[in-house]
Steps between C-alpha positions, in 0.01 A plus 500: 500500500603425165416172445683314747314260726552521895403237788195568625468407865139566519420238264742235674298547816159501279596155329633332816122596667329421164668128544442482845872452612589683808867670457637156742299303204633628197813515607531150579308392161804712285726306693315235371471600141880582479644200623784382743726675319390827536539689896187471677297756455398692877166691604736809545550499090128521460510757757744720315367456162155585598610833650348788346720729331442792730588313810888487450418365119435187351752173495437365208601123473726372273401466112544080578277546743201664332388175272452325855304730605255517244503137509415469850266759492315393179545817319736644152831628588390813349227552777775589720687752269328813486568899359142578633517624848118546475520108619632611846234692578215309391691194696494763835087604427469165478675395850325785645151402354541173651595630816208725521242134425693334764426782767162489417479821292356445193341792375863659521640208316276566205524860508857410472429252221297791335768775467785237441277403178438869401952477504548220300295264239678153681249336749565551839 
């Protein structure tokens, strides 16, 4: 990719969850963080800019925006820029994994958790 850093959806969506902000939630806290003078920001932008790039690509929001966002979500700036695309999967296997324990079908989770570790050396 040579070098240059893209949005990475996955990871908006990750942090959001990490911080315990539903999209409704963090959309109202940036509003927050940026101030009267800035537009609102809507549940529809989180929407858009936590759409995967395969599903009609990703939105990514504006550079102003991305501070904010790491603000309200308690993570670097640089958390959300990404030339790995390695991160996207993991963040699905993860999703998926966690679907599987909230079905009730744990032994598939962790066979799941055992060949996504034989992948990749990050933790799933």
């Amino acid at each position: 990719m040579n070098g240059v850093q893209i949005w990475n959806p996955a990871r908006l969506s990750r942090a959001r969850r990490e911080a315990g902000l539903s999209q409704e939630g963090l959309a109202r806290k940036l509003t927050t963080i940026l101030g009267r003078e800035a537009q609102p920001v809507r549940t529809r932008n989180i929407v858009r800019w936590e759409r995967p790039r395969e599903s009609n690509g990703a939105h990514a929001p504006h550079t102003s925006f991305i501070g904010a966002i790491a603000e309200a979500t308690g993570k670097d700036v640089a958390f959300f820029l990404s030339e790995d695309e390695e991160e996207d999967h993991l963040s699905r296997l993860r999703r998926v994994r966690a679907e599987l324990v909230r079905q009730g079908h744990d032994d598939l989770a962790d066979d799941l958790f055992v060949i996504a570790e034989s992948f990749s050396s990050e933790r799933v």
